[in-house]
C-alpha positions as a Python dict, from the first residue, in 0.01 Angstrom:
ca = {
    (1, 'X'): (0, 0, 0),
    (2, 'X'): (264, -250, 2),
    (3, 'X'): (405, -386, 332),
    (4, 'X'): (687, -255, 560),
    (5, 'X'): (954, -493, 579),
    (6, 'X'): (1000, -600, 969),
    (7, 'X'): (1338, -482, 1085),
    (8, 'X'): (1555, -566, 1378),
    (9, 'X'): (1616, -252, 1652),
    (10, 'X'): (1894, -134, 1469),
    (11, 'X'): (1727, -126, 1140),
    (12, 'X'): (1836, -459, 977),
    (13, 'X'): (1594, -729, 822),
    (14, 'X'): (1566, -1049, 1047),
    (15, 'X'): (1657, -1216, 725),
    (16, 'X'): (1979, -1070, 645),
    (17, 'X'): (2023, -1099, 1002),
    (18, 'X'): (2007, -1502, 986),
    (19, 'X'): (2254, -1483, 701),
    (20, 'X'): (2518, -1281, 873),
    (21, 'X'): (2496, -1533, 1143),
    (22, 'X'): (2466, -1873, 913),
    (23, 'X'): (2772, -1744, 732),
    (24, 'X'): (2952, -1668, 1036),
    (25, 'X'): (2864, -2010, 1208),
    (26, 'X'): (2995, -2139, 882),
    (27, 'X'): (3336, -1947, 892),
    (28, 'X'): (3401, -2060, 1270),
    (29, 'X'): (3313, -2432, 1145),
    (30, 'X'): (3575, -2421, 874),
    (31, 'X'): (3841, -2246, 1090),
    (32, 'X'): (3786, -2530, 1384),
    (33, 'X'): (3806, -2778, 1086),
    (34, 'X'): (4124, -2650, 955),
    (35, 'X'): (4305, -2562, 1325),
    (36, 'X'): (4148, -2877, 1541),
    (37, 'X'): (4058, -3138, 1280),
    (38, 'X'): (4335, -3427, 1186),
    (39, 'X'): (4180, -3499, 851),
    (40, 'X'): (4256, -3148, 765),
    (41, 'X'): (4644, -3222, 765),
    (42, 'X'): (4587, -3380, 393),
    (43, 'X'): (4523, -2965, 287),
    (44, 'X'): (4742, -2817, 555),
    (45, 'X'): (5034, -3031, 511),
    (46, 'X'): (5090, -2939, 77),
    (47, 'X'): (5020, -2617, 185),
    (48, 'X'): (5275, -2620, 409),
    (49, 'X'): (5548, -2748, 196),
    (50, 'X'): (5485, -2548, -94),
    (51, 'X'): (5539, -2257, 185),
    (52, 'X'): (5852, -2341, 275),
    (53, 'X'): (6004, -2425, -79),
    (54, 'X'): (5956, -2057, -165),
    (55, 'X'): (6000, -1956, 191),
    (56, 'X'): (6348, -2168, 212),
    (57, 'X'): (6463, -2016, -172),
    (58, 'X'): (6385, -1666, -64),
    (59, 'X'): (6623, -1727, 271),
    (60, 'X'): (6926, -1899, 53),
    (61, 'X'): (6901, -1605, -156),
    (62, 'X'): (6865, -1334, 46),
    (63, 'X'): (7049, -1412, 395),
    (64, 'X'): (7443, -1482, 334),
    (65, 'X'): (7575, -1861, 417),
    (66, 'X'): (7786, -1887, 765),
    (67, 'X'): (8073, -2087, 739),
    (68, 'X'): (8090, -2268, 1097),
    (69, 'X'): (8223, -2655, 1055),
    (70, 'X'): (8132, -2732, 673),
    (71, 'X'): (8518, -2629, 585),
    (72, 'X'): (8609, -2855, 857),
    (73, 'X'): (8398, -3118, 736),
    (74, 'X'): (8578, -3092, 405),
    (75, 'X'): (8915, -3059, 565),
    (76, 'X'): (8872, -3402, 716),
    (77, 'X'): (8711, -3596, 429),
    (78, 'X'): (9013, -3458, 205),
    (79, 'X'): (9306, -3627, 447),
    (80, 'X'): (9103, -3950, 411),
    (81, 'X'): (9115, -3905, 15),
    (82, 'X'): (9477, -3876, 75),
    (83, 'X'): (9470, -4178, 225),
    (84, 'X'): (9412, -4155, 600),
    (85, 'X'): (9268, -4401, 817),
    (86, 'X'): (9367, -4338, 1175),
    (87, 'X'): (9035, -4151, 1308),
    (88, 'X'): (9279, -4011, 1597),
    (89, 'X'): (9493, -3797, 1340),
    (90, 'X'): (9213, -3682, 1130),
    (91, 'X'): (9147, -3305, 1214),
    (92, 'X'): (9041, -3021, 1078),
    (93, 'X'): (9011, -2652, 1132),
    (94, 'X'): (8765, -2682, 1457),
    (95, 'X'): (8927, -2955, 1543),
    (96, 'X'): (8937, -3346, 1550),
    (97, 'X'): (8667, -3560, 1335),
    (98, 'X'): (8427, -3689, 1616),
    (99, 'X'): (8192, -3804, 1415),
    (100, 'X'): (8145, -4239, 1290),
    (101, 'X'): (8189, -4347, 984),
    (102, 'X'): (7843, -4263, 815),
    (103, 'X'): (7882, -3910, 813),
    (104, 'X'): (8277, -3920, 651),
    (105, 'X'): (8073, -4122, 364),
    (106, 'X'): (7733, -3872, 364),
    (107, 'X'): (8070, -3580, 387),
    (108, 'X'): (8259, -3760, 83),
    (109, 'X'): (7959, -3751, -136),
    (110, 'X'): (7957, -3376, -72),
    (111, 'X'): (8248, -3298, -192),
    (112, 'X'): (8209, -3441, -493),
    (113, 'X'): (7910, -3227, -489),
    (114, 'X'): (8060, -2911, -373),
    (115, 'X'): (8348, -2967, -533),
    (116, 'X'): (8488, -2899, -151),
    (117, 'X'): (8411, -2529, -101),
    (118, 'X'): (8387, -2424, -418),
    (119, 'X'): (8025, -2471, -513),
    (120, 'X'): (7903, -2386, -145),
    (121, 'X'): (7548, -2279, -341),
    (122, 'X'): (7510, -2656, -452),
    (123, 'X'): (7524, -2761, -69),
    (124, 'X'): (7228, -2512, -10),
    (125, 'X'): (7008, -2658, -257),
    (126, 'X'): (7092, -2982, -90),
    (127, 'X'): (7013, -2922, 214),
    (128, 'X'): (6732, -2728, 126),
    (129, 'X'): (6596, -3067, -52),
    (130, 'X'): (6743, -3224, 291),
    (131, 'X'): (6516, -3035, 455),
    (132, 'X'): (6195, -3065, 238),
    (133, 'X'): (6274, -3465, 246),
    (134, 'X'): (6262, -3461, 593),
    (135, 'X'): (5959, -3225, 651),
    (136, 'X'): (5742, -3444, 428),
    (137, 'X'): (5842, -3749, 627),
    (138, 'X'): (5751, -3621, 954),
    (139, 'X'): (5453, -3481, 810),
    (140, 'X'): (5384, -3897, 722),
    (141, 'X'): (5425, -3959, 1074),
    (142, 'X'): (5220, -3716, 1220),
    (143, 'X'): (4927, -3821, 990),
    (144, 'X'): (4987, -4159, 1134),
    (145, 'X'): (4997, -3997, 1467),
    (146, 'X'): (4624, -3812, 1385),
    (147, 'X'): (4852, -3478, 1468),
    (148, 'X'): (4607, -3196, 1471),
    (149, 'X'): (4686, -2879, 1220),
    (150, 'X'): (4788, -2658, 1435),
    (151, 'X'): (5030, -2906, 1588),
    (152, 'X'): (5167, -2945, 1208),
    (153, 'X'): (5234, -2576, 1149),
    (154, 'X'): (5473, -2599, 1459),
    (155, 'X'): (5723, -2764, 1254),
    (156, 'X'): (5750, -2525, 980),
    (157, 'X'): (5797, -2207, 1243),
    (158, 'X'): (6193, -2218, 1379),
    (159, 'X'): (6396, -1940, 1250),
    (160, 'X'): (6671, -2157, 1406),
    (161, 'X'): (6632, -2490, 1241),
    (162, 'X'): (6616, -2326, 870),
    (163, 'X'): (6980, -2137, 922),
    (164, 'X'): (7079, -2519, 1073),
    (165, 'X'): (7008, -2651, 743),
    (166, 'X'): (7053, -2427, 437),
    (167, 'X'): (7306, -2144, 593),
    (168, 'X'): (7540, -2384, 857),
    (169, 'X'): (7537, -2710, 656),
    (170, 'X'): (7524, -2875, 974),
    (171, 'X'): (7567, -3258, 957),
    (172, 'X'): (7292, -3320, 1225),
    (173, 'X'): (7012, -3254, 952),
    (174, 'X'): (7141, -3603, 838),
    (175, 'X'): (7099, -3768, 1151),
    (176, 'X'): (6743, -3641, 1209),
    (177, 'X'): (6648, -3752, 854),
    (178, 'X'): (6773, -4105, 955),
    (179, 'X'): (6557, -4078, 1298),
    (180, 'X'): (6264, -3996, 1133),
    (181, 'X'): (6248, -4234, 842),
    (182, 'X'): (6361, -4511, 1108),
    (183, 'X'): (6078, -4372, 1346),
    (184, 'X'): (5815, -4369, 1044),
    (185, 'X'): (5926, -4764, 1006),
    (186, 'X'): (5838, -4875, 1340),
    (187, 'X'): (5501, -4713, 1338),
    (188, 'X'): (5424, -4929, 1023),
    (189, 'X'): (5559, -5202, 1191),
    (190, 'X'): (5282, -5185, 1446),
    (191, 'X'): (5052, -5326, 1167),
    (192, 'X'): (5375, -5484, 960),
    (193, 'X'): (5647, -5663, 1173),
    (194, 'X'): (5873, -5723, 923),
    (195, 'X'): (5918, -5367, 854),
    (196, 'X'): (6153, -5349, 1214),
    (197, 'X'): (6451, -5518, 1023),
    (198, 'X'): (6479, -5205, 760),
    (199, 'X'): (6396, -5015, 1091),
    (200, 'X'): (6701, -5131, 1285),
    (201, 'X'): (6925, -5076, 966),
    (202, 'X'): (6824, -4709, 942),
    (203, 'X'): (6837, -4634, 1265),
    (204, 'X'): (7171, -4786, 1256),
    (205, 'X'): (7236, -4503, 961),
    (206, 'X'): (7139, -4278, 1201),
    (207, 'X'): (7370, -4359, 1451),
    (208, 'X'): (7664, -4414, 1212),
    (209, 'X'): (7630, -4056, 1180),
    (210, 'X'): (7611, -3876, 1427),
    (211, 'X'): (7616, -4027, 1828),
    (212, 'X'): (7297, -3818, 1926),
    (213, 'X'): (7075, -4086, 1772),
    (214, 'X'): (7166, -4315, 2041),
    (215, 'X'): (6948, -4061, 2247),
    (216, 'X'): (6676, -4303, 2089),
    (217, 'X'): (6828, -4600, 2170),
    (218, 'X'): (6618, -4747, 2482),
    (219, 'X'): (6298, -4655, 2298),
    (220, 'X'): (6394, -4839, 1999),
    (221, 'X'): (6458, -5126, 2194),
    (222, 'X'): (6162, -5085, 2418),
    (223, 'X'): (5983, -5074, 2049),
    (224, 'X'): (6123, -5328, 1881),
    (225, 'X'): (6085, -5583, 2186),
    (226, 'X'): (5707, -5468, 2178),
    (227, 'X'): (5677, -5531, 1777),
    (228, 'X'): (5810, -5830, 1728),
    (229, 'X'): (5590, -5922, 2047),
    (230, 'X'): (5865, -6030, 2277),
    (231, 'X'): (6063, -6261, 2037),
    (232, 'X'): (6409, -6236, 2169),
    (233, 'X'): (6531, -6424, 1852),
    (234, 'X'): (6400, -6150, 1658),
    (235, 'X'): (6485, -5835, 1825),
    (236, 'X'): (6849, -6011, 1814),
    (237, 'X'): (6814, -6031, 1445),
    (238, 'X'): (6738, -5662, 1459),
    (239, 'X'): (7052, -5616, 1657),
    (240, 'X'): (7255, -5831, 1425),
    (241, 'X'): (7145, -5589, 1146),
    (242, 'X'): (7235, -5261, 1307),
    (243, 'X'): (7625, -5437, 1422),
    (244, 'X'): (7637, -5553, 1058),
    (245, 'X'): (7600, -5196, 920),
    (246, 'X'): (7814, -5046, 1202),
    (247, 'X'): (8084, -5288, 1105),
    (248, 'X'): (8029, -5257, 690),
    (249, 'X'): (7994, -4856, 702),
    (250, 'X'): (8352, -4803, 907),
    (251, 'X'): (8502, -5147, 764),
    (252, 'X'): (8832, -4862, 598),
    (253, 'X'): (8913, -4785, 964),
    (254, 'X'): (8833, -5089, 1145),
    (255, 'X'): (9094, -5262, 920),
    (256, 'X'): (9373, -5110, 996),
    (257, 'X'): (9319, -4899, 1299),
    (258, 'X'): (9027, -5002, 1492),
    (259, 'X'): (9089, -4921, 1867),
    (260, 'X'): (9148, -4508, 1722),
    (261, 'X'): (8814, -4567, 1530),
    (262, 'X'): (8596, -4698, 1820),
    (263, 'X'): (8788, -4398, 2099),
    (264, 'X'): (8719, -4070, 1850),
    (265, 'X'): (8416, -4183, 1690),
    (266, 'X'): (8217, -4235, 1966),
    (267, 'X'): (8417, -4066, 2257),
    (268, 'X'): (8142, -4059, 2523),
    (269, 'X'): (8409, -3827, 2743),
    (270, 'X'): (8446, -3575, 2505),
    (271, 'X'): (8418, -3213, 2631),
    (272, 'X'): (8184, -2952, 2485),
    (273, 'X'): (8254, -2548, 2490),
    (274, 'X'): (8093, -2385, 2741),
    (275, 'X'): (8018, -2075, 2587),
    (276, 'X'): (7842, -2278, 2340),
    (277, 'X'): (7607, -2468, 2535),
    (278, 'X'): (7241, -2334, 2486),
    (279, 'X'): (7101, -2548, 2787),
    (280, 'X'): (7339, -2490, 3090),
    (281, 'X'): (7471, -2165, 3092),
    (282, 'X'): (7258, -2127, 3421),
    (283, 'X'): (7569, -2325, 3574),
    (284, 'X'): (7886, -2187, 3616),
    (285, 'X'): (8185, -2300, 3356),
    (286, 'X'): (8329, -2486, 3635),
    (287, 'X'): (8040, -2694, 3733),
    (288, 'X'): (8009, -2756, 3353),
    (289, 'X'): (8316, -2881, 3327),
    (290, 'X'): (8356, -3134, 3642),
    (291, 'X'): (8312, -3449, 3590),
    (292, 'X'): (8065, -3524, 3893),
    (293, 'X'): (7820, -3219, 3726),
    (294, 'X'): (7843, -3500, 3421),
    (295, 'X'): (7787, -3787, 3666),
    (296, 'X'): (7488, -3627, 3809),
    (297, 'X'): (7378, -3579, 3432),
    (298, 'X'): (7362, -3936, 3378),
    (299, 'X'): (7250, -4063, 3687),
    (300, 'X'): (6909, -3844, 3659),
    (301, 'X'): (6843, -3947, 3245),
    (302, 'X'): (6890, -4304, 3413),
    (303, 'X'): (6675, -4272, 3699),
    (304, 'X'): (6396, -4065, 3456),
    (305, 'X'): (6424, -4331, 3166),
    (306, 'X'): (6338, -4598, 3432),
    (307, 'X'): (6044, -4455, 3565),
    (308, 'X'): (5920, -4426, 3222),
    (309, 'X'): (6011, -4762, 3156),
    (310, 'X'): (5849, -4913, 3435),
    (311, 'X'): (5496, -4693, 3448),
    (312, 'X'): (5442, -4576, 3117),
    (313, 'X'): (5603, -4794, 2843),
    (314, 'X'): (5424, -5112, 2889),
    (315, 'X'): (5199, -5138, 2655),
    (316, 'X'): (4816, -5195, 2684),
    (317, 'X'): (4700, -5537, 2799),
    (318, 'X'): (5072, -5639, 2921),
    (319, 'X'): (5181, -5783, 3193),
    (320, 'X'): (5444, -5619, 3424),
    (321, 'X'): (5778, -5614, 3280),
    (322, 'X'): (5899, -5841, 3533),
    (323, 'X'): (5667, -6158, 3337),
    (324, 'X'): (5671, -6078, 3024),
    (325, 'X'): (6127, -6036, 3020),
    (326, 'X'): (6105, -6405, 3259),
    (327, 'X'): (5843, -6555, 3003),
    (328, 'X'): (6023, -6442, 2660),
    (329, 'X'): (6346, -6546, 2817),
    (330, 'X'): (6186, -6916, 2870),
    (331, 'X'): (6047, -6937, 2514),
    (332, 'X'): (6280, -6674, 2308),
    (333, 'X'): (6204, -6840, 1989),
    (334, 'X'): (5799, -6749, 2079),
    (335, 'X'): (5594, -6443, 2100),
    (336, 'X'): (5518, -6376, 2429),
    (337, 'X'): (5286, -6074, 2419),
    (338, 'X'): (4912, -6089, 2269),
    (339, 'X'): (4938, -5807, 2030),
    (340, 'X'): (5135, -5578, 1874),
    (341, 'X'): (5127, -5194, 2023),
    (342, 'X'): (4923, -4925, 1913),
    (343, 'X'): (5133, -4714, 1666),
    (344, 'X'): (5085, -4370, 1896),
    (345, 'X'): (5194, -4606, 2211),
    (346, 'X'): (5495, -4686, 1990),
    (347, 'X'): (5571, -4274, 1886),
    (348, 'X'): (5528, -4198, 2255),
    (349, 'X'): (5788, -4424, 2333),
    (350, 'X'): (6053, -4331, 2098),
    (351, 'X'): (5969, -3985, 2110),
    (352, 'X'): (5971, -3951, 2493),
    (353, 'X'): (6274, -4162, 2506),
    (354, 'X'): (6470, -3906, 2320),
    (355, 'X'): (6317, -3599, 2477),
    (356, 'X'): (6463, -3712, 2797),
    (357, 'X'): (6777, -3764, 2664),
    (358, 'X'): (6796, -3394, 2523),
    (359, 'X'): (6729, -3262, 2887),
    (360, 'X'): (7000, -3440, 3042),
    (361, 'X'): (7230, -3355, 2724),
    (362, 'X'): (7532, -3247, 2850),
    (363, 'X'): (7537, -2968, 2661),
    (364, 'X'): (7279, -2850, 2366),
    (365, 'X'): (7468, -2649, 2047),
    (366, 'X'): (7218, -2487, 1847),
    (367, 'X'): (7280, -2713, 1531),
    (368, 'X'): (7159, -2989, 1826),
    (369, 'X'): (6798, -2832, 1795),
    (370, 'X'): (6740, -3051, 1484),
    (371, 'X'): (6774, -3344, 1712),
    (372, 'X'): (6410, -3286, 1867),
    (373, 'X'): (6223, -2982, 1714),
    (374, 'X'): (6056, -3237, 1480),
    (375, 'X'): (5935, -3422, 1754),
    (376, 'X'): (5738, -3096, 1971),
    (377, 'X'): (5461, -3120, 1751),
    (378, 'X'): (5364, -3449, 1912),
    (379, 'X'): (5494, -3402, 2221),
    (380, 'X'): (5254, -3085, 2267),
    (381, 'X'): (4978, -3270, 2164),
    (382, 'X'): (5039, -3541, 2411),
    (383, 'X'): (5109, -3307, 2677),
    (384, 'X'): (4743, -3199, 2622),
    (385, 'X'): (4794, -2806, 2654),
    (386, 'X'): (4528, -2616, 2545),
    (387, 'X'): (4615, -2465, 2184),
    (388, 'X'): (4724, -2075, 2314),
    (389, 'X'): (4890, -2241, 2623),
    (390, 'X'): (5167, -2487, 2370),
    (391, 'X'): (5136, -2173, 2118),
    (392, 'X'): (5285, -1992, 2417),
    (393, 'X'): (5538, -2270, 2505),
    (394, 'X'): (5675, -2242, 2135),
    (395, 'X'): (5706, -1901, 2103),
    (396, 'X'): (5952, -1887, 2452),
    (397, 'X'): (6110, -2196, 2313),
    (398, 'X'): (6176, -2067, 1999),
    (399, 'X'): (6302, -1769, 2173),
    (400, 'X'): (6598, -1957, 2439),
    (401, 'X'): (6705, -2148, 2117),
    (402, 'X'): (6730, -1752, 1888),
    (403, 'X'): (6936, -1575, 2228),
    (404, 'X'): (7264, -1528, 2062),
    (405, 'X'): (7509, -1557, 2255),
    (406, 'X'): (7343, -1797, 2499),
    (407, 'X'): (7282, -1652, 2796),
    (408, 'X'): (7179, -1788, 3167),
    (409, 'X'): (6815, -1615, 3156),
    (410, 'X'): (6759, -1857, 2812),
    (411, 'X'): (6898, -2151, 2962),
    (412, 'X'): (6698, -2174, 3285),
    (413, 'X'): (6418, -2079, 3060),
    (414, 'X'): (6471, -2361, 2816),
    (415, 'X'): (6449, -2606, 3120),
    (416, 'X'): (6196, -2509, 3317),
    (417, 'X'): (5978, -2529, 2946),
    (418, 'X'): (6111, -2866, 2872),
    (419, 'X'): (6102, -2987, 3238),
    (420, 'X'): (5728, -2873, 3255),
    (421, 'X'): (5671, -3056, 2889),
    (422, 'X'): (5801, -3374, 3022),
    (423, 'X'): (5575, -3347, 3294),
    (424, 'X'): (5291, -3301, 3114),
    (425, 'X'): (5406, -3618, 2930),
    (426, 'X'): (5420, -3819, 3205),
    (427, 'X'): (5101, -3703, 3403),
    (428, 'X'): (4900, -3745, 3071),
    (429, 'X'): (5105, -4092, 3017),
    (430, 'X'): (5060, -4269, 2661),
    (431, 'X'): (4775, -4165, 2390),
    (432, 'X'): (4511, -4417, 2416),
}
């Protein structure tokens, strides 16, 4: 007689038992590999953009284009064809052009492109490249950052930011391009100093723009200071280089009418629409409005920005702020610090920086999402949320930013998330 095979309770072979469970230990390995692991991003991230070229194709073709301010745009760039160069007269159908002198020369290009309005279709597939360009160059920065996967996937998931870019033609897409190339820079200047010239001259770009960049602007010079190691004679180099481009990029208007140029292109009084304004509709229109509601504004981003600055910007192994500014203000031709910065210490920086600056914004549009959704990957991961706790986060995120019209429930939503984020942020302080 032959022998009974032994069998389990309910009837199944201890060895098909063990290979259930090997193959089930092996599936759970693989699926913590591919969520938690950062050396999975070199599969997840081509994955990723081959998902949203078809994804982004199938939206252009299938969900009509809004026109919102592109006409505008083109209204604008035509009365400087004709010859315009006072910034103060310049309008167009939303009203005045507030915007510097990079984006009327990104805008001129386009309508050459568009032929104004009347190859809209052509302006999608740019922006939809706009967008790819700018996806794969975060996704560079995030694999500097060590980003885990499921961090990564949280750029690829806002209904809002696709209609920003290949349905509104929103200029802002431009700006955050800028910001993230200039932002990829720096962290290769943490192992390549020289790289913080090009650095300054994009971010620069980015500023010529659109004015949000300047959102940036104490972490880039927190940054900068830090990468060239305290040498004030560099970092003023750097500063020569963004002037220079400032100056060469507007050098039509500042010839002839610069005082216009410098009060409309960067008018840092200029009123927003209320019923607009994704972040504060928790306030009254009238506390909006008032100028000490805009005080108040500033006052806290200042006071927040310094705490930062003085507790959690320093970088490892420095001194206190106070010693290294008197010592690389005695020897400004020298390196005063030891060592460059990490290049996460350097993200957190500029990342945080701006994140602080959206906050305080005095009012958010939802075209101004593309300022800082490419940045909430990291900032979750810094924040050190467990995965289903900044999946949640998202998800309610996503949610204030897709409430159309904005409403007060959103808004107060929106900053109690981002309020608890930056917490988080500054509990958890810098990556080591």
């Amino acid at each position: 007689m032959s022998a009974a095979v032994p069998t389990t309770r309910a009837g199944t072979p201890p060895t098909l038992q063990c290979g259930w469970r090997s193959a089930c230990g092996k599936l759970l390995d693989i699926a913590n590999y591919v969520i938690f692991s950062p050396e999975a991003s070199a599969v997840v991230m081509p994955v990723l953009v081959a998902w949203e070229c078809v994804l982004l194709k199938l939206i252009v073709k299938h969900v009509p284009y809004t026109e919102i301010d592109y006409l505008a745009y083109m209204e604008q760039i035509w009365q400087i064809n004709n010859g315009e160069r006072d910034y103060s007269k310049i309008e167009g159908g939303t009203g005045p052009l507030v915007y510097p002198a990079g984006h009327v020369l990104i805008h001129r290009l386009l309508e050459r492109a568009t032929d104004g309005l009347q190859n809209v279709a052509r302006g999608q597939d740019i922006f939809t490249w706009l967008y790819l360009l700018t996806l794969v160059l975060q996704f560079g920065v995030y694999r500097m950052l060590r980003l885990p996967p499921w961090c990564i996937v949280l750029a690829c998931l806002s209904k809002r930011l696709h209609s920003v870019y290949v349905l509104r033609l929103f200029n802002d897409g431009w700006t955050t391009l800028m910001m993230v190339v200039a932002v990829f820079l720096l962290l290769l200047a943490a192992r390549h100093p020289r790289l913080c010239l090009p650095a300054a001259l994009v971010y620069s770009a980015a500023v010529s723009i659109k004015m949000n960049a300047l959102l940036y602007l104490p972490g880039v010079l927190v940054a900068l200071f830090l990468l060239t190691r305290g040498h004030l004679l560099a970092l003023a180099l750097c500063g020569a280089v963004a002037v220079a481009w400032q100056v060469l990029v507007a050098a039509d208007f500042l010839s002839t009418h610069p005082a216009e140029y410098f009060a409309t292109a960067f008018d840092f009084r200029r009123q927003f629409m209320y019923r607009w304004s994704v972040n504060w509709q928790l306030v009254g229109e009238q506390v909006f409005s008032h100028p000490t509601f805009h005080r108040c504004l500033l006052l806290s981003h200042i006071a927040i920005l310094m705490l930062f600055f003085f507790t959690r910007y320093a970088a490892p192994r420095q001194p206190n702020w106070f010693r290294t500014a008197a010592a690389a203000l005695r020897h400004p031709a020298t390196a005063v610090l030891a060592a460059s910065p990490p290049r996460a210490h350097v993200a957190y920086v500029l990342l945080v920086s701006n994140f602080i600056g959206v906050l305080f914004a005095r009012s958010l549009h939802y075209q101004f999402l593309a300022w800082y959704h490419w940045t909430l990957p990291a900032l979750l991961h810094w924040a050190r949320m467990p995965c289903l706790l900044a999946l949640l986060w998202y998800v309610l995120h996503e949610l204030c930013w897709d409430t159309y019209p904005p409403s007060s429930v959103a808004s107060a939503t929106l900053y109690a998330l981002n309020s608890a984020l930056l917490l988080l942020l500054y509990i958890n302080g810098p990556p080591a």
